[in-house]
N, C-alpha and C positions, 0 to 999 in steps of 0.2 A: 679305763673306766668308761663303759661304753653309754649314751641315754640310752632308756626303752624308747621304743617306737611309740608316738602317742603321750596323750598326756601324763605327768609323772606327781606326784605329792611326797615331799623327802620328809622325814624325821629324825631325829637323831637321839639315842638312848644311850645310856651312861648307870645305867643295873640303878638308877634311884629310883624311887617314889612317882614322882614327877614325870619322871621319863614315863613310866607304863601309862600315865594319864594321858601323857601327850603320845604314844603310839595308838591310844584308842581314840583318841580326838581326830589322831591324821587318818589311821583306818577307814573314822564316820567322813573325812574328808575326802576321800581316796574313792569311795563308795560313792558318794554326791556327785565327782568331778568323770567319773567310770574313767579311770585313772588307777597307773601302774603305783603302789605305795612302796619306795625305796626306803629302806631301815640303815642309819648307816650310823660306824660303829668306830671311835677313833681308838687303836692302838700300836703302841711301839715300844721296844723296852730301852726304857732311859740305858743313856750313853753311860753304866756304872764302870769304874774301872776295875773289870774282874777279866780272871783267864777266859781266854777264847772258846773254849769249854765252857766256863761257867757261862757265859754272855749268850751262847746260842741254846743252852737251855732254859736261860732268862727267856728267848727270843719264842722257846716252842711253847712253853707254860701260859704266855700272854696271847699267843694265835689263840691256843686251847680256850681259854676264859672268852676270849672275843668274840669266839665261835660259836660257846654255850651261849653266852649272853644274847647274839644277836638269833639264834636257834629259837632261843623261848621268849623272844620279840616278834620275832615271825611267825611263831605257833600262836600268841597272843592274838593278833593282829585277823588273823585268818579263823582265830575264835569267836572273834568279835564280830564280823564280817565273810562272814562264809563265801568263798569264790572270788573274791577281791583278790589280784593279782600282786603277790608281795618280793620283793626281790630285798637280802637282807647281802649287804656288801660293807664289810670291812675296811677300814681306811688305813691306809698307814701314814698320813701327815697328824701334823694335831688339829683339834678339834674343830675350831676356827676355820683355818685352810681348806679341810680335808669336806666339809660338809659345803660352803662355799662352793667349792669346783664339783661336789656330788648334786647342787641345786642349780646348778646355772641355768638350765632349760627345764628349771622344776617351774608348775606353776604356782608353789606354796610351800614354804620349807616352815616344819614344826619343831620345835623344842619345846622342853620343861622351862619355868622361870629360874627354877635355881638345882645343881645338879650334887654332887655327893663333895662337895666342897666344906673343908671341916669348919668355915664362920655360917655356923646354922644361921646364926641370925639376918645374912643378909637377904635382902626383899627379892632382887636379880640378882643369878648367876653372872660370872664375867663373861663365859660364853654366848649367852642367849644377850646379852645385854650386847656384847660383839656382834653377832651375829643380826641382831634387829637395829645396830648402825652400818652396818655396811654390805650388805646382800641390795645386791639388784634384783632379786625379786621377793615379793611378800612375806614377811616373816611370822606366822602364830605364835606368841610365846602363853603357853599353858599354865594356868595361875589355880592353886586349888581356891574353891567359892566359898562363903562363909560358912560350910556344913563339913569343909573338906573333898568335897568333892570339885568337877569341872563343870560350869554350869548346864544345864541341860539345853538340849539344841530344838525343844518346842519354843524357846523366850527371845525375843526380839533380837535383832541383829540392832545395833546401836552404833550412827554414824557422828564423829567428833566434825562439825562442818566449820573449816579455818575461812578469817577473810580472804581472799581471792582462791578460794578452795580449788586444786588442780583435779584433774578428772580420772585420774587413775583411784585414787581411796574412794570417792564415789561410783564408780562401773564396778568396784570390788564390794563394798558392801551391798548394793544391788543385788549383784550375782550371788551372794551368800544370801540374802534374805529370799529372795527366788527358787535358789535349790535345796534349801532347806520347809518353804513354805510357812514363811514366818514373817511379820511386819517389819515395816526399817521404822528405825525411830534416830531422827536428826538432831542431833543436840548444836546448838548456836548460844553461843556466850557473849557476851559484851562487859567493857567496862567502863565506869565513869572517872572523865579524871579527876584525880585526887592527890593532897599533896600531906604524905605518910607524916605521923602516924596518923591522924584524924582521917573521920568518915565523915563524907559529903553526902545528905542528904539529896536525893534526884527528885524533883517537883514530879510530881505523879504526870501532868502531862507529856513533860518531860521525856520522863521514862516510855510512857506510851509512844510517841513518834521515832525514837529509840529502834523501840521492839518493830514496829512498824517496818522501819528502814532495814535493820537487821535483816528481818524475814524475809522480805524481797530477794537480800544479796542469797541468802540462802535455796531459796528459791531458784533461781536465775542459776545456780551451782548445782542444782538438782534434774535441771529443767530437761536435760537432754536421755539422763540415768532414767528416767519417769518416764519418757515416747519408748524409750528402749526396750523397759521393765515392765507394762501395762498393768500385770497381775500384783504386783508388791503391793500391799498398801503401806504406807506411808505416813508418820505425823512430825512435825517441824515444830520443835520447842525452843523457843528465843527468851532468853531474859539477862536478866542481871547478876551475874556470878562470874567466878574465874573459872576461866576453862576447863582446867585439870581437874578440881573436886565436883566440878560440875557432871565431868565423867567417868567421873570413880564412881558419884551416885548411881550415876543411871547404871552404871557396870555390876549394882546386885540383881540387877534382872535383866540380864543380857546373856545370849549363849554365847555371841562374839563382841566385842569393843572396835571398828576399825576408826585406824588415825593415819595421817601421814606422815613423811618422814624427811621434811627440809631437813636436810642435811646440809649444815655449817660446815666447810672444811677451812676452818679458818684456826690457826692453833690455838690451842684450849680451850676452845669451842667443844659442846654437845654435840654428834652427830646425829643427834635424831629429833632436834630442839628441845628447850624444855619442860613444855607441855606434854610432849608424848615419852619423854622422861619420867615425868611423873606419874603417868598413866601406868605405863610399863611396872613402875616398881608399886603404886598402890590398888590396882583394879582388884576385883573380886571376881574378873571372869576372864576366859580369855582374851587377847588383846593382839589384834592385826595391825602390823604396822607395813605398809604399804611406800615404798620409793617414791618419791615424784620428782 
């Protein structure tokens, strides 16, 4: 499995819903970044216990589908995008693995939130969910918007800024508000303590030296992404909320959501923290989650 020369945007499609959204996300991706768009497709036929015969024409029937499938991903993709450079490569680990070692020198690897998995109901796929805890590099996971669709890419890039905020989810929503020619909008949350269940009133001054103090650290987390990025403009919202619904909200009018991704390796720990857990499974737009 060889990289292209130059930069690369991976996707990975799975014949759902989702998946087509998320091949035209990374296409609009691929096209921003002038960037090769690899499609990649995980199949292999389960180990069944049938004649040897029967097994390798398991084996040819699943090339076949794998081939259509990633065929009219690639036809997709290059409909969307005319002249975009698409390279469509079949995997044969599973899904997880197989896309992983397909993104290693990607600079953005794409998926759906949830793929042809018969619990409709869940919010994340296991894969994307996999795959936005443990890729070293950037994961978009594609969320349909409240209309069903993927949010449009005129609407703010939307940054989740954590305290001691690391600089890689900042230089990355930067660079998406820049190539797309869109605003970055900072979201900064705080909380008061409080001792559950009751709600502690914040004396309004209070709260103001609060926001104050807040916006600074945000600031000072911004400060270097800002000399970088001249053109973006930019707004820095601080207040009093929990994080995570703080950027669900803001995520119905966002073309992207970026977070970070502390990752806990500690056992039965989240690998992506909880906040960006949350995010992941409740946004309304897409949602970059970024290694640090």
């Amino acid at each position: 499995m060889n990289s292209p020369a130059g930069p690369s945007v991976v996707v990975g499609v799975d014949g759902s819903p989702l998946a087509d959204q998320a091949v035209d996300w990374a296409a609009d991706e691929a096209a921003l970044r002038a960037a090769v768009l690899r499609i990649g497709h995980s199949w292999s036929p389960a180990p069944y216990r049938l004649p040897e015969a029967d097994r390798r024409d398991l084996a040819e029937q699943a090339q076949k589908a794998a081939a259509d499938l990633l065929a009219a991903a690639e036809q997709r993709a290059q409909a969307r995008r005319p002249g975009l450079a698409v390279r469509a490569e079949p995997l044969a680990d599973e899904p997880v693995a197989g896309l992983l070692e397909l993104a290693r020198d990607a600079e953005l690897l794409v998926v759906g939130s949830k793929g042809t998995s018969r619990f409709a109901a869940l919010m994340l796929g296991s894969v994307s969910q996999s795959l936005a805890g443990h890729a070293h590099v950037p994961v978009a996971v594609v969320r349909p918007g409240e209309d069903g669709a993927t949010a449009p890419g005129s609407r703010p890039v939307v940054l989740g800024v954590a305290p001691d905020e690391a600089p890689g989810p900042v230089e990355f929503a930067f660079g998406e508000a820049q190539r797309r020619r869109v605003p970055l909008r900072a979201v900064r949350s705080w909380l008061y303590p409080q001792s559950y269940p009751g709600l502690v009133a914040v004396p309004t001054e209070e709260a103001a030296d609060r926001d104050r103090e807040e916006g600074e650290q945000a600031e000072a987390a911004l400060a270097a992404a800002r000399a970088a990025y001249p053109d973006v403009a930019v707004t820095v919202e601080v207040g009093l909320a929990e994080p995570a619904p703080a950027l669900v909200e803001a995520s119905r009018n966002a073309s992207v959501v970026v977070v970070g991704a502390r990752r806990d390796r500690r056992r039965f720990s989240m690998p992506v923290g909880p906040v960006t857990h949350r995010v992941l499974h409740h946004a309304l737009s897409p949602v970059a989650v970024v290694p640090v």
